[in-house]
Residue frames relative to the residue before (quaternion, step in Angstrom):
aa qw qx qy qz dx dy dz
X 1.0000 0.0000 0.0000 0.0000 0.00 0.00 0.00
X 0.2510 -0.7722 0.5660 0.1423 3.48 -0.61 1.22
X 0.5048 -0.6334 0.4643 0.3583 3.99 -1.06 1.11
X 0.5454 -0.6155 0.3598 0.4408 3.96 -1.00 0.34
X 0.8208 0.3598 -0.2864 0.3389 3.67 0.99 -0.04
X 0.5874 0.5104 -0.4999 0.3801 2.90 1.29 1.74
X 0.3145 0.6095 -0.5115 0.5177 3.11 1.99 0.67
X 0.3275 -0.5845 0.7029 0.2387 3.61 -1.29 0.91
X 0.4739 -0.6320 0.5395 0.2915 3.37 -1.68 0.54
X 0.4954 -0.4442 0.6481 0.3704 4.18 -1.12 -0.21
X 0.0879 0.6939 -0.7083 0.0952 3.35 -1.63 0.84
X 0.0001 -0.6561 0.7431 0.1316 3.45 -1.45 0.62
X 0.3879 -0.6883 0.6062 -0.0914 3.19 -1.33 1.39
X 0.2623 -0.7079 0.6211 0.2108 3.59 -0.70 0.81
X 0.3168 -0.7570 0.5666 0.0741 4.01 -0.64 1.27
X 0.6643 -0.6105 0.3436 0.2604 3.69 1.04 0.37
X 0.4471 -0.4293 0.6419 0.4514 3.75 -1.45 -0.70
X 0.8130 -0.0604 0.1910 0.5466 3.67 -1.09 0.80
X 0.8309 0.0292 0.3359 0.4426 2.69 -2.14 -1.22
X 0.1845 0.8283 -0.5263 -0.0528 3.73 0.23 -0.45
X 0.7204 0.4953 -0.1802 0.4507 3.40 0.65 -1.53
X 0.7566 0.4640 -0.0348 0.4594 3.60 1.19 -0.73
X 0.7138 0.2781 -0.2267 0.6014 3.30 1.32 0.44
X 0.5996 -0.4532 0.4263 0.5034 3.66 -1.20 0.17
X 0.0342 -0.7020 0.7113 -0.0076 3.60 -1.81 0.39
X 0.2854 -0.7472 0.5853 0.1329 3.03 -1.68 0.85
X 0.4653 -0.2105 -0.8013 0.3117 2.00 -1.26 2.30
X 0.6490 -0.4894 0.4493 0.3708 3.94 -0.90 0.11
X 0.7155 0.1442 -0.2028 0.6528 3.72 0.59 -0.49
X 0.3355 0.6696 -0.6282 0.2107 3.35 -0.31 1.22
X 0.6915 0.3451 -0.2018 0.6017 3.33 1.06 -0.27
X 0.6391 0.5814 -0.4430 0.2394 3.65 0.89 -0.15
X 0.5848 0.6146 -0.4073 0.3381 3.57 0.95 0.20
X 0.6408 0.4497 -0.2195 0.5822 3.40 1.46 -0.88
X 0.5935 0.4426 -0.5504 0.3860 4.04 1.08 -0.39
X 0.7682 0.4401 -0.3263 0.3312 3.81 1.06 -0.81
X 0.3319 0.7025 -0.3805 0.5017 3.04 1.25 0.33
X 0.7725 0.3497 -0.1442 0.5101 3.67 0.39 -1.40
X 0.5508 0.5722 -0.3600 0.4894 3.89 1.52 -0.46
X 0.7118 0.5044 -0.2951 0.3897 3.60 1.15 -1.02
X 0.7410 0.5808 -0.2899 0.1717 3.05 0.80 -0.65
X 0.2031 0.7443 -0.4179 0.4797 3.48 1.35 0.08
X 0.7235 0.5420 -0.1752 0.3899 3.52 0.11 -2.09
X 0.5995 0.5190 -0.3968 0.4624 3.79 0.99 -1.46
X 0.7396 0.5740 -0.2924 0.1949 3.41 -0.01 -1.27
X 0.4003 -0.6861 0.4869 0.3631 3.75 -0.59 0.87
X 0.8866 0.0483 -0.0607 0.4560 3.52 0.45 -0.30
X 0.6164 -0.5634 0.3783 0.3994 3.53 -0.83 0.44
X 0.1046 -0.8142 0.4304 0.3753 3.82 -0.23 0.50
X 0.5373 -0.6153 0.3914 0.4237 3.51 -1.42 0.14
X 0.8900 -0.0215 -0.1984 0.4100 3.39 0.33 0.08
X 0.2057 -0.7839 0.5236 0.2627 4.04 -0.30 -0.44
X 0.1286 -0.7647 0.6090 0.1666 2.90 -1.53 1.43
X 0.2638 -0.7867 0.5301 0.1745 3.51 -0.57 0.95
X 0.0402 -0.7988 0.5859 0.1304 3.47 -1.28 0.53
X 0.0226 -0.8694 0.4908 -0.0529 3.49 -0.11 1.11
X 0.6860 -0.5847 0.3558 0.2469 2.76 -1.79 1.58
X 0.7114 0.5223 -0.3026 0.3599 4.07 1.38 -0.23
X 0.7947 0.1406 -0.3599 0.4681 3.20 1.02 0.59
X 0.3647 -0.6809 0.6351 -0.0045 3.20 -1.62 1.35
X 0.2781 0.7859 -0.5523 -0.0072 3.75 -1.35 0.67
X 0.7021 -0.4578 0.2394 0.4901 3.39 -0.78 0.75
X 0.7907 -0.0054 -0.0293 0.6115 3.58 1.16 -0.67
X 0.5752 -0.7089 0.2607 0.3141 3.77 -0.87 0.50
X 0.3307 -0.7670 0.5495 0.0183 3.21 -0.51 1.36
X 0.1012 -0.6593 0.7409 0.0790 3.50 -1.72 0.76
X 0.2346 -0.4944 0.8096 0.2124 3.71 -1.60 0.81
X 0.4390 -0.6207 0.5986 -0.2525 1.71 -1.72 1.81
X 0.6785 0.6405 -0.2398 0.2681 3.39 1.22 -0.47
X 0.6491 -0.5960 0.3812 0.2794 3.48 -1.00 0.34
X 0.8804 -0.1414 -0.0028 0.4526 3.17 0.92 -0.95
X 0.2420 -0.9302 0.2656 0.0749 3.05 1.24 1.55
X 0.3924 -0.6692 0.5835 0.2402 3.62 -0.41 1.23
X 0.4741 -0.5890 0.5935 0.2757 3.68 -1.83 0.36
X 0.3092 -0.6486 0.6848 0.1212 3.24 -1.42 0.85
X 0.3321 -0.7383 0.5834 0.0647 3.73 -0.58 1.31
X 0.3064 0.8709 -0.3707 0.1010 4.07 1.27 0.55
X 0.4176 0.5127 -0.4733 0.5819 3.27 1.40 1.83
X 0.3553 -0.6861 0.6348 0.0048 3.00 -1.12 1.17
X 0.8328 0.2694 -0.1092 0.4711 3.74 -1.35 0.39
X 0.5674 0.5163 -0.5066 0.3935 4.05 0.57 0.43
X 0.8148 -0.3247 0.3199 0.3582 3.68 -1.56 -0.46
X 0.5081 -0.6206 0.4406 0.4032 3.41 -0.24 0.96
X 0.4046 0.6566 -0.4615 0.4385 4.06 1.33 -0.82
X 0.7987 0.5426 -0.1495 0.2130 3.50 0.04 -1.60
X 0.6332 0.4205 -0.2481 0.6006 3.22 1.60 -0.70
X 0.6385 0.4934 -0.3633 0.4656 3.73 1.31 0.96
X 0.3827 0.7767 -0.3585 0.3490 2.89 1.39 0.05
X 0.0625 -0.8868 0.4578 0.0048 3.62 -0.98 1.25
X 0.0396 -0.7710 0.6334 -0.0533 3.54 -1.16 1.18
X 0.0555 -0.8760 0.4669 -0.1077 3.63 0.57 1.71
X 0.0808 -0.7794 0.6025 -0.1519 3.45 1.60 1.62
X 0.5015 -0.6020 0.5914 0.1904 3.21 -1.61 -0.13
X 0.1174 -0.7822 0.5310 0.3040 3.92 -0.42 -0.77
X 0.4662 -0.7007 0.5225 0.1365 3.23 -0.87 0.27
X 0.1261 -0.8184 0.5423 0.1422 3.74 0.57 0.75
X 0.5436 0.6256 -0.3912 0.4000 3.73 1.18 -0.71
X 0.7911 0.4349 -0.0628 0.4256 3.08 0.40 -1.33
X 0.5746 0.2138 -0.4295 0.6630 3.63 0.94 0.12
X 0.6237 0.2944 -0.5921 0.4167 3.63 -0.36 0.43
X 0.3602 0.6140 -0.5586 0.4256 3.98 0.54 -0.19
X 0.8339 0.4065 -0.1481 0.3427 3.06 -0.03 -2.32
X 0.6353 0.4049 -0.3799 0.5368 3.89 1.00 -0.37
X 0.6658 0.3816 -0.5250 0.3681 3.53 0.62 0.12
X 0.5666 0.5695 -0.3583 0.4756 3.70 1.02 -0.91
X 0.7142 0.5548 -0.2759 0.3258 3.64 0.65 -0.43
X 0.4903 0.7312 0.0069 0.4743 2.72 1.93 -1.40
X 0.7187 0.4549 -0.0030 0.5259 3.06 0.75 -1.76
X 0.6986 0.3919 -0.1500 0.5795 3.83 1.54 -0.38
X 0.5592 -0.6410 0.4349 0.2954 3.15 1.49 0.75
X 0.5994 0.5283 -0.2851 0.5295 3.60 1.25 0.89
X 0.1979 -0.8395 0.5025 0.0608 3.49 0.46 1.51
X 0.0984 -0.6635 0.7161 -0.1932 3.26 -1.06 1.53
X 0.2164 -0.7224 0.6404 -0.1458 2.77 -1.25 1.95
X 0.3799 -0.7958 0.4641 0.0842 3.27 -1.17 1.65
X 0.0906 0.8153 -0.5690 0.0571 3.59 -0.43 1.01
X 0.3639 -0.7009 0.6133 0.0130 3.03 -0.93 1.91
X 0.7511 0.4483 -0.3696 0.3135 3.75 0.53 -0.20
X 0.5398 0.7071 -0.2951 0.3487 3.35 1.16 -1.10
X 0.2486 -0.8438 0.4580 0.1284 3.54 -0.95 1.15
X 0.6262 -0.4637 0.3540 0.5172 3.72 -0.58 -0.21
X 0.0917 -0.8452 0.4903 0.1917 3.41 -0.88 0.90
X 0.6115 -0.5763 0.1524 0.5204 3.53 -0.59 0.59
X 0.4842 0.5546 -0.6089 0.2954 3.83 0.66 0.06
X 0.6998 0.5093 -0.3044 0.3977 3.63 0.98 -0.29
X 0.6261 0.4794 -0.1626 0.5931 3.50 1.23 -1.04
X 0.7843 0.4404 -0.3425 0.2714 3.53 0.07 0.01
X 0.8237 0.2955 -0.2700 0.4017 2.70 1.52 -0.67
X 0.3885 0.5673 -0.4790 0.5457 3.76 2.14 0.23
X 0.3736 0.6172 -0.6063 0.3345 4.24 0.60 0.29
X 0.8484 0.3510 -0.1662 0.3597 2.88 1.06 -1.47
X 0.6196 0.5913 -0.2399 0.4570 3.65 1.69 -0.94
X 0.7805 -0.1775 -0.0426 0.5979 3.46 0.82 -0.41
X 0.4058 -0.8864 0.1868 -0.1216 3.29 -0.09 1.61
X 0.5070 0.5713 -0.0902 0.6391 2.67 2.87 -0.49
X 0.1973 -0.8449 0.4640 0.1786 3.35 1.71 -0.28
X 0.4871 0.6911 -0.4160 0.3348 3.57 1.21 0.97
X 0.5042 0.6608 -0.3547 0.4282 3.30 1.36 0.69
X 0.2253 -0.7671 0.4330 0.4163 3.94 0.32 0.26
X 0.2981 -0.7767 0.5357 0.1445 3.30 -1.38 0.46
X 0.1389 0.7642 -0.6167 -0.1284 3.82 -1.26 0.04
X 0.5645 -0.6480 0.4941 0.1315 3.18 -1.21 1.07
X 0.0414 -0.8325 0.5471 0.0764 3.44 -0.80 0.57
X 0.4205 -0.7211 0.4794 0.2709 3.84 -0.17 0.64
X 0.5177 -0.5955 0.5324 0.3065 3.32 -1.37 0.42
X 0.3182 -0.7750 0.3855 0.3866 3.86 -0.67 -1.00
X 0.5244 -0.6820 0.2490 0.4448 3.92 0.61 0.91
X 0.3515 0.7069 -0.4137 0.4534 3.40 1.57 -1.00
X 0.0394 -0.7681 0.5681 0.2928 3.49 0.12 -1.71
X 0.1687 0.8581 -0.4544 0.1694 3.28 2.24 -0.26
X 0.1730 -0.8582 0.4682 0.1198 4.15 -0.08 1.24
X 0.3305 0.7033 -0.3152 0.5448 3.56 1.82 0.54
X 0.8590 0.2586 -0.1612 0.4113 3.06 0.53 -1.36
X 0.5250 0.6414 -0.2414 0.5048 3.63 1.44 -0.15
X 0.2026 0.8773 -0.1106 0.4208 3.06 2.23 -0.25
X 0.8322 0.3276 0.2405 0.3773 1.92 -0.98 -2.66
X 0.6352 0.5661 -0.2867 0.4403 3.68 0.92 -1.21
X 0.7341 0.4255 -0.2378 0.4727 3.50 0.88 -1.35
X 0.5981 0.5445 -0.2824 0.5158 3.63 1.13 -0.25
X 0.7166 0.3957 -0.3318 0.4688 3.38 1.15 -0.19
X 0.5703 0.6207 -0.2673 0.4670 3.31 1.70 -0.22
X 0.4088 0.8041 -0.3799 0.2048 3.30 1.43 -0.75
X 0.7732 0.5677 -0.1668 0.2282 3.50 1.01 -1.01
X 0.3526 0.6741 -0.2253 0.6087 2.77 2.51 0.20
X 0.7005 0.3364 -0.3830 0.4995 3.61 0.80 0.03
X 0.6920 0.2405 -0.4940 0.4684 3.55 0.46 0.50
X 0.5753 0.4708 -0.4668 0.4791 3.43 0.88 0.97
X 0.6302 -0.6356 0.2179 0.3890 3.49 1.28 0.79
X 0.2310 0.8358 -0.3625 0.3416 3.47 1.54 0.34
X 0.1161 0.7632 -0.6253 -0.1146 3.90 0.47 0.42
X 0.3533 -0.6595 0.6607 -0.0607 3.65 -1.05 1.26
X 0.1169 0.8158 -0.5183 0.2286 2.85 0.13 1.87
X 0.3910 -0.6943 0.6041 -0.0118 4.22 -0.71 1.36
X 0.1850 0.8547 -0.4624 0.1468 3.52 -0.23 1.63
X 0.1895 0.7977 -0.4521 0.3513 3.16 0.51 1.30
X 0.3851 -0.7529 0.4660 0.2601 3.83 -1.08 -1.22
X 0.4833 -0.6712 0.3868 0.4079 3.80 -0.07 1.36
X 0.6646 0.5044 -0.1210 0.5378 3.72 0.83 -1.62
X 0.3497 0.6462 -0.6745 0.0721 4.14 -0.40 -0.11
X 0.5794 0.5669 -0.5747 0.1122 3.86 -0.60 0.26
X 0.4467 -0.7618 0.3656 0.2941 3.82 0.04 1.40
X 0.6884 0.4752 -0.3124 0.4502 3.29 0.92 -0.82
X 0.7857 0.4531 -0.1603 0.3894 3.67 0.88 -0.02
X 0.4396 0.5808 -0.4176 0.5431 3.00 2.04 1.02
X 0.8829 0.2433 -0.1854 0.3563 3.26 -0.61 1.37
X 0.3666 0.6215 -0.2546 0.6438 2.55 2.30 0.18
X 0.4233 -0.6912 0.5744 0.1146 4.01 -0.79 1.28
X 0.7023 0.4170 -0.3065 0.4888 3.37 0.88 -0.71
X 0.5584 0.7309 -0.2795 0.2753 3.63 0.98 0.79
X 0.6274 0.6027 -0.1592 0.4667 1.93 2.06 -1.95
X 0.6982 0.4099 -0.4478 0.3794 4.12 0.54 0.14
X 0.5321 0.5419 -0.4652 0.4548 3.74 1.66 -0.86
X 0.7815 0.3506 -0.3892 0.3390 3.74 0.59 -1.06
X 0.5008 0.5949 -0.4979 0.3839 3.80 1.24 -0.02
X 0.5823 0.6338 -0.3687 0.3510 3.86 1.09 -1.14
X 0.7153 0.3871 -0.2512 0.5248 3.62 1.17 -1.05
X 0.6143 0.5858 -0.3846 0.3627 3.13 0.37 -0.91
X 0.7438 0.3962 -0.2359 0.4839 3.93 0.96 -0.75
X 0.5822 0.4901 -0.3560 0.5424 3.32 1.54 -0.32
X 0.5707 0.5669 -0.3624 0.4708 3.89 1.10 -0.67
X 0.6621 0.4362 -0.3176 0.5201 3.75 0.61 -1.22
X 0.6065 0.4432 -0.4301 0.5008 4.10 -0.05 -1.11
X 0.6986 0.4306 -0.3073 0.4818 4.12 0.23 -1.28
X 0.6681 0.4463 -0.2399 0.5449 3.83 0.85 -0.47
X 0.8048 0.0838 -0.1579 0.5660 3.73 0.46 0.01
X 0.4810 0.5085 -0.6341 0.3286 3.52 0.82 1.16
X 0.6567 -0.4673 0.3000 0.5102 3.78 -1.11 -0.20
X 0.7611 -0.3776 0.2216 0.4786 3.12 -1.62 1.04
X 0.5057 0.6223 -0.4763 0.3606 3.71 -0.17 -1.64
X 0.9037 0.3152 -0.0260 0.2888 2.89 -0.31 -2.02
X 0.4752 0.6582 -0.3961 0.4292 3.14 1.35 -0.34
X 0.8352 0.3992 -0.1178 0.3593 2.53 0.34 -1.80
X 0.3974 0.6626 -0.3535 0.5274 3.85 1.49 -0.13
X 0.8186 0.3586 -0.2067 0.3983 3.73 0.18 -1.23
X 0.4286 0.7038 -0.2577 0.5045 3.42 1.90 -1.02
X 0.8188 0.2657 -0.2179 0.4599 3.63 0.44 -0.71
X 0.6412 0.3315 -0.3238 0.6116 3.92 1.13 -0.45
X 0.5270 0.6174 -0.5667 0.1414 4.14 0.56 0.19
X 0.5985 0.4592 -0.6050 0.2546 3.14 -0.04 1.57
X 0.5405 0.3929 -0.5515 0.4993 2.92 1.53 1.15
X 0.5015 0.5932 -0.5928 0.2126 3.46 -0.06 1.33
X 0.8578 -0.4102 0.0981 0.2937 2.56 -1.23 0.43
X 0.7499 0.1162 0.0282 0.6507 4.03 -0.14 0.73
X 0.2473 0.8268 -0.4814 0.1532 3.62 1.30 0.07
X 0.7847 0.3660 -0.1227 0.4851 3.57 0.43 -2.01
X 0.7257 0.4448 -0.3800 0.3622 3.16 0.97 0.22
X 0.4632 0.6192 -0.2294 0.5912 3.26 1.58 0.15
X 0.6276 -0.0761 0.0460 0.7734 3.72 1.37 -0.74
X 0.1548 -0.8890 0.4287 0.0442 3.31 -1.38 0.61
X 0.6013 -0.6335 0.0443 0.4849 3.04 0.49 1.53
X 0.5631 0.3563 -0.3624 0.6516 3.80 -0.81 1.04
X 0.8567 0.4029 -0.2263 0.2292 3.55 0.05 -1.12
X 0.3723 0.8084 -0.4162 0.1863 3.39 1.63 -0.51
X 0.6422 0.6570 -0.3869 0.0789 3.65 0.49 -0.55
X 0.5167 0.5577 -0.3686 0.5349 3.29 1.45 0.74
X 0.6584 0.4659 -0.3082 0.5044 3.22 1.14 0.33
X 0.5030 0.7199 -0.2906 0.3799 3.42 1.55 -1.44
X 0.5006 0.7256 -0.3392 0.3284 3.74 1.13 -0.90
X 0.6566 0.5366 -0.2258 0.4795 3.40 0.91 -1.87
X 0.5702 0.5384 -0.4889 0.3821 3.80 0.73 -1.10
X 0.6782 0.5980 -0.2398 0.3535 3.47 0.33 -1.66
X 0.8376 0.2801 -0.2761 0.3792 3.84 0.85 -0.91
X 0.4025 0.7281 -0.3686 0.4148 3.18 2.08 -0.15
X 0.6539 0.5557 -0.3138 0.4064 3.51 1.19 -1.14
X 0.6415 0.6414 -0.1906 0.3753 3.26 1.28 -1.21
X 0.7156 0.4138 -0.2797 0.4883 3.03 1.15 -0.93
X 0.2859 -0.8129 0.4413 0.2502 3.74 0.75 0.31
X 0.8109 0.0724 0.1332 0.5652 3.35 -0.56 -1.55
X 0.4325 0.6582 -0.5328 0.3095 3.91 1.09 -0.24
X 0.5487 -0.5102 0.5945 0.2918 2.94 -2.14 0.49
X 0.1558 -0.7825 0.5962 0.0890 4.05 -0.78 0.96
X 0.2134 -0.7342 0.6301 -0.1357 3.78 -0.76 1.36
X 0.3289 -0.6216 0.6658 0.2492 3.46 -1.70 0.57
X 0.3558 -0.8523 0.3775 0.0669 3.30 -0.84 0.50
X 0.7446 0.1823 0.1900 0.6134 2.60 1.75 -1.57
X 0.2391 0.7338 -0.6322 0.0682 4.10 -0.22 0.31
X 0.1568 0.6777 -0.7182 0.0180 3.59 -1.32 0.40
X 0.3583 -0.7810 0.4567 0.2305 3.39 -1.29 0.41
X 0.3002 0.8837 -0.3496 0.0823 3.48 0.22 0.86
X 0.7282 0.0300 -0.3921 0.5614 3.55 -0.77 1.53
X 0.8419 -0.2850 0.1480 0.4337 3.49 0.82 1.39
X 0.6915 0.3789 -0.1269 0.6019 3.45 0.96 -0.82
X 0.4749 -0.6859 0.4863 0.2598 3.37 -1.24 1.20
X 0.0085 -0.8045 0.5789 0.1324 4.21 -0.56 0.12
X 0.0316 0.8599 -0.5092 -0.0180 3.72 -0.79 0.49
X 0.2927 -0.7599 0.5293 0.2381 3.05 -1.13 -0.03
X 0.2710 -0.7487 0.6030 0.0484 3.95 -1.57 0.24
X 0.0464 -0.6536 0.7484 0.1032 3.48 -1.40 0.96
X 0.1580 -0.6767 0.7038 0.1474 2.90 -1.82 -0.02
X 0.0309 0.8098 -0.5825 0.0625 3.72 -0.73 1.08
């Protein structure tokens, strides 16, 4: 029996615009609530974890895939920023151990998981552990999404993964509550993305059951498809994956700020 404050908790993490945190922006403090946000979180934790699996909203595959590699090169998968930005380092490690774990636990759940030794770290991962653990001395693996976007099975996956957090595994969801492009910066958002956002938090701190009930129909909430639009969910799909993880845990907002109009937040689950 492992004590409760060596089970890491599950988090999805909003991962920004691009480079965001690391370049000028208009207005200047538009990103500065969510960068200190992503600095604090380190601090929350009872213990450093030993390794992090990250699931990010930037990669998608017919079935879910784990890098596998050792020393995983960055993927630069923004377009249009400061020549600076495409220099930007996050000389994590990987953990070949541990993504073969996660393809067997996945496996084992009737959830084929492909091993990829080449794949590098894309920035939905790197951008925002710049800011969360900043020494890049934790090892990382990456965990794909599944094109399906099927929000059941992203679920189920994170529920089979659960057993990695009492093996110090912090299970971390990197994506964005808000993702519709056309509806940043647009006022006439800032209530559609408040409508979900309050329907996302209640569904995130109700009991599992129910959690995990609303988690799979949440594009019939409220202001939903406008908030993601159909095809587009895969910045959101993350949250499924740590919800599963967090089994029986209690699930909390953490984080809300309103920025380019549109409300964005974050969630733990312990």
């Amino acid at each position: 029996m492992f004590a409760r404050e060596t089970i890491q908790p599950t988090l999805f993490v909003p991962h920004g615009a691009g480079p965001c945190f690391f370049m000028d922006w208009s207005p200047p403090d538009a990103w500065n609530a969510m960068a200190a946000f992503l600095r604090g979180i380190a601090g929350t934790l009872a213990r450093p974890p030993r390794a992090i699996l990250m699931v990010s909203a930037h990669w998608l595959e017919a079935e879910f895939a784990v890098g596998t590699g050792r020393q995983p090169e960055l993927i630069y998968d923004y377009y249009g920023f400061p020549p600076h930005t495409y220099e930007l380092r996050y000389p994590a490690l990987g953990d070949p151990a541990l993504a073969a774990e996660v393809a067997g636990l996945l496996g084992a759940a009737d959830l084929p998981c492909r091993q990829d030794a080449q794949r590098g770290f894309d920035h939905g991962m790197f951008i925002p552990l710049k800011l969360i653990f900043p020494a890049a001395d934790i090892p990382v693996v990456q965990l794909s999404l599944r094109r399906d976007l099927d929000p059941q099975a992203h679920f189920d996956a994170g529920r089979a993964l659960a057993p990695l957090r009492e093996e110090g595994v912090l299970i971390v969801g990197s994506g964005m509550s808000f993702h519709n492009m056309r509806g940043y910066g647009d006022p006439r958002f800032a209530p559609v993305s408040d409508e979900f956002d309050q329907w996302l938090t209640a569904t995130v701190e109700a009991g599992p059951a129910e959690r995990a009930a609303r988690l799979a129909c949440w594009d019939a909430a409220p202001a939903a498809r406008l908030c993601h639009p159909p095809r587009a969910e895969e910045h959101l799909l993350p949250l499924m994956t740590v919800a599963g993880a967090a089994a029986e845990g209690h699930g909390r907002r953490v984080f809300s700020d309103r920025v380019m109009e549109t409300t964005l937040s974050a969630f733990r689950f312990d």
